[in-house]
Structures are given as structure tokens and as C-alpha cells.
N, C-alpha and C positions, 0 to 999 in steps of 0.2 A: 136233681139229686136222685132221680129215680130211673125208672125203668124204660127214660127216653135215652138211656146209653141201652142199644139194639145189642146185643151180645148173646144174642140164638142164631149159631154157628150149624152148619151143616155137617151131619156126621159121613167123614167118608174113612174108609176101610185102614189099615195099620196104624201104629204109633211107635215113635222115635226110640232111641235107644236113652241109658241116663246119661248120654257126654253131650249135653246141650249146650255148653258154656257160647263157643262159639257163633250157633244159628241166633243162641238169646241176643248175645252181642248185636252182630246183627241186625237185628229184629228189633232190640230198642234204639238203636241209632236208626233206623229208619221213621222210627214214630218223632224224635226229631228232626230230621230231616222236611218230614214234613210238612214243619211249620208249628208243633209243638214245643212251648218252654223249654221244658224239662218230663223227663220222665226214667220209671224205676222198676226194674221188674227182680222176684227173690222169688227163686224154689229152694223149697224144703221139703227130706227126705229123712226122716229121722232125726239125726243129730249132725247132716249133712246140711250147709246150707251155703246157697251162691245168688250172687246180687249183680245185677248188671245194671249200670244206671249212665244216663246222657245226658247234657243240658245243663240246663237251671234250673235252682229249689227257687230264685229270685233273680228273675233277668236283669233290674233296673241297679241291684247290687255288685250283681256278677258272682254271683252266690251258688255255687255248682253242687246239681243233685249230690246227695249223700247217700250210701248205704240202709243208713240208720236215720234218712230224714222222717220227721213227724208231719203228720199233714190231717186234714181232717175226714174222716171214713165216710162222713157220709150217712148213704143207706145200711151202709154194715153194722152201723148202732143199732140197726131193728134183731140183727140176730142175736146181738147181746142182751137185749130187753125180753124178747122172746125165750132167751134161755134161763133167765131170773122169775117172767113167767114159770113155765113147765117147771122149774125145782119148787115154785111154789106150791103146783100141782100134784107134785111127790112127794111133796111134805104134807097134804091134805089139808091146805090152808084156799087152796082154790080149785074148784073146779071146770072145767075145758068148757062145759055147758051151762054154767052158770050166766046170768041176763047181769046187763052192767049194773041196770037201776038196783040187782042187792047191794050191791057196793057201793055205788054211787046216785043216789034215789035222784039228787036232782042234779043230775049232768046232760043226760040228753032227753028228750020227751017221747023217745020210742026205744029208752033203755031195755026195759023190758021184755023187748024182741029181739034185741040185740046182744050175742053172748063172747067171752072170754074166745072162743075157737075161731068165731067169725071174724073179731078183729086179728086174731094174727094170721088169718089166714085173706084178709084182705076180702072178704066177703062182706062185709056190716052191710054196704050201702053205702055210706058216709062218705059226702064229698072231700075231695084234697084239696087242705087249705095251701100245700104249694102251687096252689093252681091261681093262688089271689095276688096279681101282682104287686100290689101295696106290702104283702106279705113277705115276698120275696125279692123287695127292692133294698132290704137292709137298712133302711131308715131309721128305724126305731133300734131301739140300745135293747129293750126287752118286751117278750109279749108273753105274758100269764098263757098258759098251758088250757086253762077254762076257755080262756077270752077267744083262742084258735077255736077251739069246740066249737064254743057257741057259733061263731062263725059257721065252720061249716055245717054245723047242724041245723041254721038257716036257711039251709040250701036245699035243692031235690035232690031226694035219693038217688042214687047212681044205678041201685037195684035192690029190688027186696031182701031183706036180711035172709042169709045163708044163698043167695044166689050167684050170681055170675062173679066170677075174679073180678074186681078192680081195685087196681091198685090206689091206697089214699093214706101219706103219713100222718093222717088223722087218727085212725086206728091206733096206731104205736101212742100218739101224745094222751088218748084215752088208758092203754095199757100203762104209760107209766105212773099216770095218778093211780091206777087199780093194787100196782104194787107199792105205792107211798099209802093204801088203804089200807092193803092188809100186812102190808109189816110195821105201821106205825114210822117208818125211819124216811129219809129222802131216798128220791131213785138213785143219788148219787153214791151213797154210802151203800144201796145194795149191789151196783155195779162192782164198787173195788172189793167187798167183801165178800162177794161171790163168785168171782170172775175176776179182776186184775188180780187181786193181792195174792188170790188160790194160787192165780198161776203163773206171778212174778211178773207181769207183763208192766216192765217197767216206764215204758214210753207211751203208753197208755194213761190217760185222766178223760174226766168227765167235768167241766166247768163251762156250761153253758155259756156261750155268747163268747167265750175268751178263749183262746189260744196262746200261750207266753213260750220264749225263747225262740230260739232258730226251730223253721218250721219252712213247709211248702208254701208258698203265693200261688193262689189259683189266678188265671187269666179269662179274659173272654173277647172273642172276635165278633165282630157285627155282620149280620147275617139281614138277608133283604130276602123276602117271597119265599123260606127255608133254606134258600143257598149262601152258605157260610164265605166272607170274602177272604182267602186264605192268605190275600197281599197284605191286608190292612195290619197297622202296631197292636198286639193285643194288649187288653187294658187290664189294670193289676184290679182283683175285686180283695185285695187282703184286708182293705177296711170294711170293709161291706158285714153288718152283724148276721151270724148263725143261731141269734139265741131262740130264735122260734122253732127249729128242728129240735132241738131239747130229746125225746126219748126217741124221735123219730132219724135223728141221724145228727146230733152234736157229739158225736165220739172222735177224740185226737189219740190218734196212735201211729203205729210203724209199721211194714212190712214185716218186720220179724216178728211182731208181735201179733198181727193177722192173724198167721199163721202158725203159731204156737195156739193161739185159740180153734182156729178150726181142726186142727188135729186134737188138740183137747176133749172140744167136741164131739169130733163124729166117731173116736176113739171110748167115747162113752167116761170119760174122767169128768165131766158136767151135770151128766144128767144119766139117771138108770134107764135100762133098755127100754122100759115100756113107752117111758116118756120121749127119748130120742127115737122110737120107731112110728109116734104121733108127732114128731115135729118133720120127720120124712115120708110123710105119708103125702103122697101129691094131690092136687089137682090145676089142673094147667099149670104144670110145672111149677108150681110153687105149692111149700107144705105149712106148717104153722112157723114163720119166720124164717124157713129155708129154700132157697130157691136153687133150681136145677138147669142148667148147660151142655147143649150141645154141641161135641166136638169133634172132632177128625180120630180120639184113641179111647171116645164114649163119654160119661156124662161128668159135668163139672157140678160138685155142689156148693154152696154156700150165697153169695149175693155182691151185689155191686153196687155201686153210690156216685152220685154226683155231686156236689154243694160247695158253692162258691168259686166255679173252675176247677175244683181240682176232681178227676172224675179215679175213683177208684172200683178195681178188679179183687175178689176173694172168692177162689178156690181150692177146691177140696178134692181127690178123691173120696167115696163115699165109707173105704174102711181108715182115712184117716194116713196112710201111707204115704200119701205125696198131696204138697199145697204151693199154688201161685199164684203170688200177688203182684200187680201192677198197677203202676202210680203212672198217672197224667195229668199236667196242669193248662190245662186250656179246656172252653169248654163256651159255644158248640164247637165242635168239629168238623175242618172242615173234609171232603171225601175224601182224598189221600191219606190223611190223619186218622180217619174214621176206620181205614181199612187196615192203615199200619197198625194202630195196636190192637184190631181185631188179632193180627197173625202174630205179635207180640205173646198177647195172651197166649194164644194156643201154641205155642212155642213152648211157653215156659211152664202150661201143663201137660201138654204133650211129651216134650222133650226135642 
């Protein structure tokens, strides 16, 4: 679900003009071609928007991508959580430096050290419980949000609090109890009332563990010694539960909906300037829940998500003007795949 989809792209010199429709075409028939289901890519330019989509939402139905299909975001939940964070922070209900143990006295046994900015900025320390395969075999219908913690809070630090990047949706499942702290409400209910409902994003919900109606089926191919076998049937993971990503990447949405958020955001209609220029503030390319992308016409922001085969693409430019999102449902990838909708993407932020 995370940041083992490689999508730091080499920046080389021009960018495309806006009559993309074509190269997108394209560029997502090639990511099938490759050996992928299905997949979807949408730029949006204002109140312009164009979708180009190949394949299968569900291969075994014969159920063909949709425009408007829903599928599951993934890692993209963490910038929704991150952004219900900082308006907390604007409302002076949280502060960025604040140690968890105020909040949460017994959640971790070196809260203390550990603050509000370091989890969204992927600094804490704190091992990732995606990293526990019992965790991520889908087994279990539900696992308590503590119960992950405690997990990896059993574990060795990855680094001392405020130090080195690493990445762990541990952090995020800490961040969402912090905002079920201080707003007294579920994270559920802060999500739509702060971010779907604000901004109409209709194919958007938050229902841990459950996905309903027509939707993307994520895939996955078996892969030996890290090489992915591109021959082999890929296997549907749609039963397989999500309810343990919970704040850290159980968000079901659209393309269009992406991206009516990330323009929302970096547009500044989420969040006021002080807080949107603390959640763009980098370090190793990622700032507090937003991360940054290198590409052939400059930088991409926002994040990208893997969970359950389907691996999703959200970007931004940085004043909010232009967003592409791209949908794939297979996952790993194998190296043709991996490269197709590398040039996918940058196609459909590029142009």
C-alpha cells in the first residue's frame, strides 16, 4: 500500500501541451497491454475533465473499467487524515508539537517523545505494522486500531523520534485515534464532515473493512526471488479484508473525486495558508501527509497508495491547477507493467 510503488521519475526538460487525450489513450492501453486487469487515468483542469480507462474493473465478471469506477485509495487516506489533522491545528484544538502521551497517556510507552508533526511526517520511529504478514494476509474481518499499535510498538524503533524518514502507517492509525481524542466524534464522521460532504465528493466513504456496490477488484501475480511472473492468472484479492488500514489507507473513492480533493487542497479551500505551507514543507520529499514527485514538466504533489492490488496515482500541481489520477489493479508489478504506468502517469500530469 505504500511507498514500494517506486514513482520518483527523473526530471527531464519540457512539458506537453493540454491536447493529451490521445498520447493518455495511449499510454493507458499500454499499462494493459502489459498484463494489467484494468486500469484508469483522469486529468482535471478546472472544470475540464477527461478519463481514459482499458480493461477490467473485474476480469472474472467481464466488468470493464468505468470512468467513475470506485476502488480503494489506499495510502491517499493518509492525506485526508493529515488534512483533518492541521484544521485541527487551526482551530487551536492541536498542536503540530505536541507529545502523543497528552492525548493518549497510555497508547505508546515512549509517547512522550513522540509528537503530532513526527507522525505525519513519518518520522516517530514506529515500526509498520504493514510490514506483519499475519497483518496483511486479510484474515481477520477486524483489528482494533490499539491492537496494531500495540504491535508495533513492540517492536525496535526504526529511528529516534524526529529523525530519519520512514515510512510506517502506524503513524496515521495513531493520528486517527488523536483526532477521535480531540474532537470526541469517530474519525469517520470527521472525514465526511470535513472533507467529503464540504466538498460533495460523492463516491467517496469511509467504512472500514467494507467496500459495497460496483467497485475495482484488485489483482495479484506471484512473484519468486522479487521477479514478478507476468504469464501467471492473476488472482482476485477482493475478499481479502482492509479493515486494518483504517486511518492509514481504508478510504473508497473515484478519480474524480481525487481530484477535486487535491485541488481543493493545494487551492487552499481545506486548510489556511499557514497550515497548508506546514503540510508542504519537505523533507525527503515528503512534508506533513504530502508527498512530492519527480517528473519530465517538474514536481507532482500529493501521494499514492497500494492496498489489496489495486495501486493508485494522486497528483497535483502545487498551485492546485492541474490533477492526475491513475488507477491500476494488479499488484506487484510486473517490469513492463511497472514501466507502463510509470509513463501513464506522467502523461496524464504532463500532458
Amino acid at each position: 500500500m505504500r511507498r514500494r510503488l517506486a514513482l520518483v521519475l527523473l526530471v527531464v526538460a519540457g512539458c506537453g501541451g493540454a491536447n493529451h487525450s490521445p498520447q493518455l489513450t495511449t499510454a493507458v492501453e499500454a499499462v494493459v497491454a502489459a498484463g494489467v486487469p484494468g486500469a484508469l487515468a483522469l486529468v482535471r483542469e478546472g472544470d475540464r475533465i477527461d478519463v481514459t480507462e482499458a480493461g477490467y474493473a473485474d476480469a472474472a465478471a467481464h466488468v470493464n473499467m468505468q470512468p467513475a469506477a470506485r476502488f480503494r485509495a489506499a495510502s491517499v487516506t493518509k492525506l485526508f487524515v493529515a488534512t483533518v489533522v492541521l484544521q485541527l491545528v487551526a482551530e487551536g484544538r492541536l498542536r503540530l508539537d505536541e507529545p502523543v502521551s497528552h492525548l493518549l497517556p497510555d497508547l505508546l510507552p515512549d509517547g512522550g517523545r513522540i509528537t503530532i508533526r513526527e507522525l505525519l511526517a513519518h518520522r516517530s520511529g514506529l515500526a509498520d505494522v504493514a510490514d506483519d504478514p499475519e497483518v496483511l494476509d486479510g484474515a481477520r474481518s477486524t483489528w482494533p486500531p490499539r491492537r496494531l499499535i500495540a504491535l508495533a510498538a513492540a517492536l525496535p524503533r526504526t529511528t529516534a523520534p524526529d529523525g530519519a524518514f520512514r515510512y510506517s502507517s502506524t503513524n496515521y492509525l495513531v493520528l486517527g485515534l488523536v483526532i477521535e481524542r480531540v474532537t470526541g466524534r469517530g474519525l469517520a464522521s470527521q472525514l465526511r464532515s470535513r472533507i467529503i460532504e464540504r466538498l460533495g465528493l460523492a463516491d467517496t466513504t469511509f467504512t472500514p473493512g467494507r467496500i459495497a456496490g460496483s467497485h475495482v477488484h484488485g489483482y495479484t501475480l506471484p512473484a519468486h526471488q522479487g521477479v514478478v511472473d507476468p504469464t501467471a492468472e492473476p488472482r482476485d484479492l477482493d475478499t481479502r479484508s482492509a479493515a486494518w488500514a483504517w486511518a492509514a489507507g481504508d478510504l473508497v473513492s473515484s478519480a474524480r473525486d481525487l481530484a477535486r480533493f487535491l485541488a481543493a487542497l493545494l487551492e487552499g479551500e481545506l486548510l489556511p495558508r499557514a497550515q497548508l505551507r506546514a503540510m508542504e514543507h519537505l523533507q525527503s520529499r515528503y512534508g506533513l501527509g504530502l508527498a512530492v514527485y519527480r517528473t519530465r514538466c517538474g514536481l507532482a504533489w500529493g501521494h499514492t497508495g497500494n492496498l489489496n492490488g489495486v495501486l493508485t496515482i494522486a497528483w497535483s500541481r502545487r498551485d492546485g491547477s492541474r490533477q492526475a489520477v491513475v488507477v491500476a489493479n494488479v499488484y506487484p508489478l510486473a517490469a513492463a507493467a511497472d514501466l507502463a504506468l510509470r509513463r501513464a502517469a506522467v502523461t496524464a500530469f504532463c500532458g
